[in-house]
C-alpha positions in Angstrom: -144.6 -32.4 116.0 -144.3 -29.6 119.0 -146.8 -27.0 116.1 -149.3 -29.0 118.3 -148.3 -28.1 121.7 -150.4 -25.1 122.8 -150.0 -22.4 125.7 -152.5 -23.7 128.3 -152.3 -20.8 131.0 -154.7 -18.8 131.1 -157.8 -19.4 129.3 -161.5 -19.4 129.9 -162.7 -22.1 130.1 -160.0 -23.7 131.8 -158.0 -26.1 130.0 -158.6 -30.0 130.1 -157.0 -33.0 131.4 -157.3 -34.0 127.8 -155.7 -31.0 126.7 -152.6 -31.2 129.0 -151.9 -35.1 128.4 -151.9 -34.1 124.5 -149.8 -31.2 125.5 -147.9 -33.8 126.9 -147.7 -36.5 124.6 -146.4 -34.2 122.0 -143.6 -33.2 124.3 -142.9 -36.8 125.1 -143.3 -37.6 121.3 -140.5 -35.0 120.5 -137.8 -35.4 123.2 -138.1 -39.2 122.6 -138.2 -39.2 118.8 -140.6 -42.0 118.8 -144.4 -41.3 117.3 -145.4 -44.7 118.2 -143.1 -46.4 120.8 -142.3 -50.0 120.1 -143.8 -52.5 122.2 -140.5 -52.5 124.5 -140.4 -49.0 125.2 -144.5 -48.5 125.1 -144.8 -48.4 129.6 -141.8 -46.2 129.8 -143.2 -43.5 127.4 -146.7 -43.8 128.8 -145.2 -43.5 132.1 -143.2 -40.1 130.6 -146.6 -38.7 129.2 -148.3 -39.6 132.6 -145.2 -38.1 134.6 -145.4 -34.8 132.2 -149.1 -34.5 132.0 -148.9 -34.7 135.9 -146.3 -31.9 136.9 -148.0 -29.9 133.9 -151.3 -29.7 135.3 -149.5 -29.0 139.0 -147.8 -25.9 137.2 -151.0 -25.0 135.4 -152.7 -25.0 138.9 -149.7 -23.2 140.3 -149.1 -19.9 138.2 -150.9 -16.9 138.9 -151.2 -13.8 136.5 -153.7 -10.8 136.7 -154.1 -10.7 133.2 -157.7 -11.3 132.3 -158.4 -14.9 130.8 -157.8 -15.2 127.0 -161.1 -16.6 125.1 -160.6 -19.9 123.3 -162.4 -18.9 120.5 -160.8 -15.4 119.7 -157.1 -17.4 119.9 -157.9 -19.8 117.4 -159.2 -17.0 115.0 -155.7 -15.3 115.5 -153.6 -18.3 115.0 -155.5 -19.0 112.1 -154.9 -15.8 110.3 -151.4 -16.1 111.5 -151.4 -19.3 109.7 -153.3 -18.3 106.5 -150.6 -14.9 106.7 -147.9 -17.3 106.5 -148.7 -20.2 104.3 -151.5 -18.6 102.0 -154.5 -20.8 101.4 
């Protein structure tokens, strides 16, 4: 589950509000053990996720580096080959 959680400082373009609440679902998804909630504990998760996503996007908007911007593109080459390094094919 968290593989799919992915540093979001930093980049250019900026990351999403789609990225960050998938960010944050996986978190939420992990803590809670639940992939799927059931029906009686669906609004409390969603409200987690919402509740994450939110301070997420407020620390996002916080931090401050003076590093210049990483491109989107030239990560997902590297994890990739990180990837292909560590399980082959």
């Amino acid at each position: 589950m968290c593989r799919n959680i992915k540093t979001l400082f930093n980049f250019d373009p900026p990351v999403t509000d789609e990225e960050v609440r998938a960010a944050s679902l996986q978190f939420v998804r992990k803590i809670s053990g639940f992939v799927k909630p059931s029906k009686a504990n669906e609004a409390v998760f969603l409200a987690a996720v919402d509740e994450v996503a939110a301070v997420s996007a407020r620390l996002l908007t916080a931090l401050e580096t003076t590093a210049p911007p990483k491109n989107r593109e030239e990560e997902a080459a590297k994890a990739k080959a990180r990837g292909m390094a560590r399980f082959g094919d």
